[in-house]
N, C-alpha and C positions, 0 to 999 in steps of 0.2 A: 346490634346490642339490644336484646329484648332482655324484659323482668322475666323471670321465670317465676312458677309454682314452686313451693318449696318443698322439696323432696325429705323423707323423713329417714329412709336408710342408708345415712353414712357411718362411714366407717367407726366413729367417736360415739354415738347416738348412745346417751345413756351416760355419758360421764360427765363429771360436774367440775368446771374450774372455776377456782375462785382465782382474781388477776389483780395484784398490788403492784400496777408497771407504772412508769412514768416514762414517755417519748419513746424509746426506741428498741433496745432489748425484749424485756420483757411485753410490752406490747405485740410485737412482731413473734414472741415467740408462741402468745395466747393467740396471737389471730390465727395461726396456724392449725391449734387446737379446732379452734372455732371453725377452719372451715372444713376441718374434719366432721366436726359436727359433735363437737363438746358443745355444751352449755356454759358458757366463758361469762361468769359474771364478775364486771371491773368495780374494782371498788375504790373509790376516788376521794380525796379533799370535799367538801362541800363547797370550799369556799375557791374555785376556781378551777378544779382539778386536774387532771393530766395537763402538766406545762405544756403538753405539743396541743394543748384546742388555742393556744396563743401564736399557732404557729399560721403564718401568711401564703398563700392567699386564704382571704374569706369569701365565703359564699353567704349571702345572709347572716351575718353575725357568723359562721361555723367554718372552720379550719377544714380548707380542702382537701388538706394528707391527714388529717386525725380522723376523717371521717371513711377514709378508706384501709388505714392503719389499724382502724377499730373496729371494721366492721362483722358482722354475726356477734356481736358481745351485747349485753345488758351492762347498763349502767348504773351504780350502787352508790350512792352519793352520802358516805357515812366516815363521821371523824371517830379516830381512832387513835386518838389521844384522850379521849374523853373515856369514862368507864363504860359507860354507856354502851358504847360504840366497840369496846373491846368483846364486849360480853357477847353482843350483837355477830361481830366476827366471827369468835369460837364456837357459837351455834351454826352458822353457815357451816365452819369449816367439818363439824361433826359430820356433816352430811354431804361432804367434797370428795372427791379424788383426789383431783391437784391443785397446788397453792404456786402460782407465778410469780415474783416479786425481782425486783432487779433495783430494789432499796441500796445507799452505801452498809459495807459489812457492818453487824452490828442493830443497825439501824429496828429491824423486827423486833431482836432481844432487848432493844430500850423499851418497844412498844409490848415486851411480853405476851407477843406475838409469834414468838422463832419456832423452828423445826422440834427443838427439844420439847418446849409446850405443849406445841399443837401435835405432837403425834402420842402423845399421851392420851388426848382425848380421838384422835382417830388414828389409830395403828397402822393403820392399811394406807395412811395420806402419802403420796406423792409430792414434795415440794422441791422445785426448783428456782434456784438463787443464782442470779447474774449478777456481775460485777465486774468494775475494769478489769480488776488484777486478779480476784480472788479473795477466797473466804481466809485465807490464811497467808504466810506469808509478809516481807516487809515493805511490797506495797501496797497492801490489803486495803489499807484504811486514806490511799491518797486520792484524788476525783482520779475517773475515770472516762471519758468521753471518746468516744471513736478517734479522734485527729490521733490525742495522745497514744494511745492503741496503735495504729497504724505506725507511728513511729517508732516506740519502745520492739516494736514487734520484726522491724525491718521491713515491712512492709514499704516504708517511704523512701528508702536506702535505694531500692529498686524501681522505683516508681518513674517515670517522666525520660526527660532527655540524658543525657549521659553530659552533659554541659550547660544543663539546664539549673533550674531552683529546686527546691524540694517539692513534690507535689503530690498528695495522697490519691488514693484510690477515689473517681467521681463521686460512688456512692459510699454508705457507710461502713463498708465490707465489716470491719470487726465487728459490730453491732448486729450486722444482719445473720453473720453466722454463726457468732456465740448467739441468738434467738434460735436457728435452726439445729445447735447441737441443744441446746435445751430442750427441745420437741423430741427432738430424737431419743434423750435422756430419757425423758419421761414419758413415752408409749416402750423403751425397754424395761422401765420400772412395773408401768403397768402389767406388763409380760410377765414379769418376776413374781409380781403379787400375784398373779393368777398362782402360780406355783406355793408360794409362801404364807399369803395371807396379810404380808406387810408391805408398807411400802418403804420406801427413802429418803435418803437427803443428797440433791445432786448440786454440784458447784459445778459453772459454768462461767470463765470468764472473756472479755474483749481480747483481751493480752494472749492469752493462749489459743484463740479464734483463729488471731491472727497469723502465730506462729506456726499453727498445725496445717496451713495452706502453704508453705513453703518447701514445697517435696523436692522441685529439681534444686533449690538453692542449699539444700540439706544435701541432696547429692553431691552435689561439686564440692560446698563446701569438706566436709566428714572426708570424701576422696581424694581431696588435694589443696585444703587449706586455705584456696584462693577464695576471698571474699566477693563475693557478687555484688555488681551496680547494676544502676539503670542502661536498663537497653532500647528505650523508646518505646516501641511495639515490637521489635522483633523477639524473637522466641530465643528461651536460654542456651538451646543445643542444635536450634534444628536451623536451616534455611533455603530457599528464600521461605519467609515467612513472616510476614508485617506487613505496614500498609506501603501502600508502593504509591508515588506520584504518576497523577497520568495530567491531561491537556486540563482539564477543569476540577482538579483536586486529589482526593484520594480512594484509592478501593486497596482493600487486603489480599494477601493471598498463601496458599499452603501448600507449596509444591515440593516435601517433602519427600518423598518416598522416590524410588528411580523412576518408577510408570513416572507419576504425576509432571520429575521433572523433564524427561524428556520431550512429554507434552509442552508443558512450559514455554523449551527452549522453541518448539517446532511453533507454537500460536506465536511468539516475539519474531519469528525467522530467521532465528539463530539456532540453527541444530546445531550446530557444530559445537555449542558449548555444552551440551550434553558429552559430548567426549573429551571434554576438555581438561587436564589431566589435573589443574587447579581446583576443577568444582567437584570431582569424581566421586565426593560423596556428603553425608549431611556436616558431620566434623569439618572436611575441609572446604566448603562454601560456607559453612557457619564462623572458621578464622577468618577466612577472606570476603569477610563481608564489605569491608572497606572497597574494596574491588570491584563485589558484585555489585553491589546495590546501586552504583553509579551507570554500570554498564546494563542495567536492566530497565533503568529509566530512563537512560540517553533514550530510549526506544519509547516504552513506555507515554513519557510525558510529550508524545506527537498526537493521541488521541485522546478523545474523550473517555470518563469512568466507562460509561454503557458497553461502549467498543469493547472495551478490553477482557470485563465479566462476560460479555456474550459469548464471546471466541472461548476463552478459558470455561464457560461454562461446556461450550458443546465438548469442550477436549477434555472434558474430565477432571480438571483441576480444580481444587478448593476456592473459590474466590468470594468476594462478597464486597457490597457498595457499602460505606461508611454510611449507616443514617441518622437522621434527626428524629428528635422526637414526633415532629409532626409527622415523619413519615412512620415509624413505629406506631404511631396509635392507631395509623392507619393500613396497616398490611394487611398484606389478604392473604398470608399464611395464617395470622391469625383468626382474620376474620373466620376464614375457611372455621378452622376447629375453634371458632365460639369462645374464644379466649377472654374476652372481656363482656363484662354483663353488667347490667342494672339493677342495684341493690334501693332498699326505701328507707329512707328518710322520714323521720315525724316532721318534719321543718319545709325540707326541700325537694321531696317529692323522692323521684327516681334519678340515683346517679351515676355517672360511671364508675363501674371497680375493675383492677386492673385482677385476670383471673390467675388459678392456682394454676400451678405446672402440672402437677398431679392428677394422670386423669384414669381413673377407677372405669371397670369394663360393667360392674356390680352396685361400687355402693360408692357412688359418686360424692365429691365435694360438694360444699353446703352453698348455696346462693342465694341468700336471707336477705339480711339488713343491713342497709348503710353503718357507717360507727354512729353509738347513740349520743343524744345531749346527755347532759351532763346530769346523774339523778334519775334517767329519763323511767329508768324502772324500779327507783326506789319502794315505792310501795309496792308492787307487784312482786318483788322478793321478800319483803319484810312481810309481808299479807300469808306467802307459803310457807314462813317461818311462825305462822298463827298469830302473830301480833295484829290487835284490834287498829281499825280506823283511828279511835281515840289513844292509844296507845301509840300509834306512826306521829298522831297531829302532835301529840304532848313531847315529841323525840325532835320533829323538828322546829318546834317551840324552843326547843330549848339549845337548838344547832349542833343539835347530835346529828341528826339528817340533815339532807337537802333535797332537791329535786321533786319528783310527782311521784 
């Protein structure tokens, strides 16, 4: 994991985002921008700003996920409640593209700040608004936090053991992909204005993130009524396909297809259940799972994980060893393709950031800066907006600003 040079032709190079995120949505959805290679300037509280820099572990004083949640952004450290600070905004946004904010509904239009305002003064703006539920709607206006999300969404309905507790998705899935439809949103708006000359207003929320990932559960259900639970790890339709026990834990595996499972049968040394008129196809080893899964690890659970991927590996079948994090940070598929790099820090040097999936043959994603402190480029934006040195000191005198 080396620093790199920072490359000037990405894909974004030339658009300007202004970011009103707090924690997770809209953060995730501007970094995105950012490592496109927007100019992703966040504009923050002065007085503590984005709640996730309070999020643990620290590094020197500095939140170890805010710092890679935030990184390629400038930090704008200006209240926006104060007049001052409103006016301040509307000059930026005069000279933005897109406006990111994942505020409760409402919340902007208090600040006479909302989409209707501000694209009066710049026509062509792009704004995207996150929210649990939605900008509309009756439960527009109740919190919204991923768990909730997950639930309302079914998401959690399906989630864990089938005689287990309820248990959400590890990570923040509704969060992370209402942030990735709002990217998506907004480089199609960008598309549009090229055509139009305007830009949008896009709603994006958790609740519907969530629901729009449920394609096989939409299937079954819409086709025949039956409501879907949890199934552990196994797959909705297909099988064998989950993790399976072997001598020291678990490894997955996907031996759906007839190649695959006869392979399968043949690496366990049971061909014979490749003809066997129970398993004969994915439907009927997906009913008789109760069956299968027993008799796959009578066998199974005599060797260790390695054993079992190696063989499956050579025969062609899907498998994979469950890993830990420490093993994930450490892989050499990724190492291979350079997946993770070192971003800088005003504070703490060079750190690790975990990299974009995204990989460009032309105009590569961006590998800049750590997420900034808090303010860290207050006056370096205020300064491009023509306000004097004495002008910034007299702003944050008077705790309109913060930062440097």
């Amino acid at each position: 994991m080396t620093a790199r040079k920072e490359i000037r032709n990405h894909p974004l190079t030339g658009i300007r985002v202004v970011e009103v995120g707090i924690y997770m949505a809209g953060p995730f959805c501007a970094m995105q921008l950012a490592d496109l290679g927007a100019d992703v300037i966040k504009v923050e509280n002065p007085d503590g700003g984005d709640i996730a820099r309070d999020s643990a572990p620290f590094l020197d004083g500095e939140s170890s996920a805010f710092i890679r949640l935030n990184r390629n952004k400038r930090s704008l450290a200006m209240n926006l409640k104060a007049p001052e600070g409103k006016e301040l905004f509307r000059e930026l946004v005069r000279g933005a593209d897109v406006v990111v904010e994942n505020l409760r509904p409402g919340t902007m239009g208090d600040l006479e700040l909302d989409y209707l305002r501000l694209s009066a003064l710049n026509p062509g703006l792009v704004y995207v608004a996150a929210s649990g539920w939605g900008q509309t709607g009756p439960y527009s206006q109740l919190a919204g936090l991923d768990i909730m999300a997950q639930a309302m969404s079914g998401l959690m309905s399906i989630t864990g053991e089938s005689d287990g507790d309820p248990v959400k998705v590890g990570v923040p899935i509704c969060d992370l992909v209402c942030a990735l439809y709002g990217t998506i949103g907004a480089l199609a708006a960008l598309r549009v204005r090229e055509q139009t000359g305007r830009g949008q207003f896009i709603d994006v929320s958790l609740f519907e993130a969530g629901v729009s990932l449920e394609v096989w559960e939409a299937g079954r259900y819409f086709a025949t009524g039956e409501i879907p639970g949890p199934l552990g790890s196994a797959h909705q339709t297909a099988a064998p396909y989950q993790a399976i026990r072997a001598a020291d834990g678990y490894f997955t595996v996907g031996a759906t297809t007839p190649r695959n499972w006869r392979s399968f049968c043949d690496v366990l040394d049971h061909p014979e259940w490749a003809s066997d008129e129970r398993f004969k196809d994915n439907p009927s080893r997906h009913a008789r799972r109760d069956v299968l899964i027993p008799m796959i690890e009578q066998v199974t659970a005599s060797k260790p994980r390695a054993h079992w991927v190696s063989l499956l590996q050579e025969g062609g079948v899907p498998c994979a060893e469950i890993r830990t994090y420490d093993q994930v940070f450490n892989d050499p598929q990724l190492q291979a393709r350079d997946f993770f790099w070192k971003g800088r820090h005003s504070k703490l040097g060079d750190v690790e950031q975990i990299g974009s999936p995204i990989h460009f043959s032309d105009t590569p994603v961006r590998r800049g800066r750590a997420g900034p402190g808090l303010g860290e480029h207050t006056s370096e934006v205020l300064r491009a907006l023509g306000r004097t040195e004495a002008e910034i000191s007299e702003l944050k005198a008077k705790g309109v600003l913060g930062g440097t």
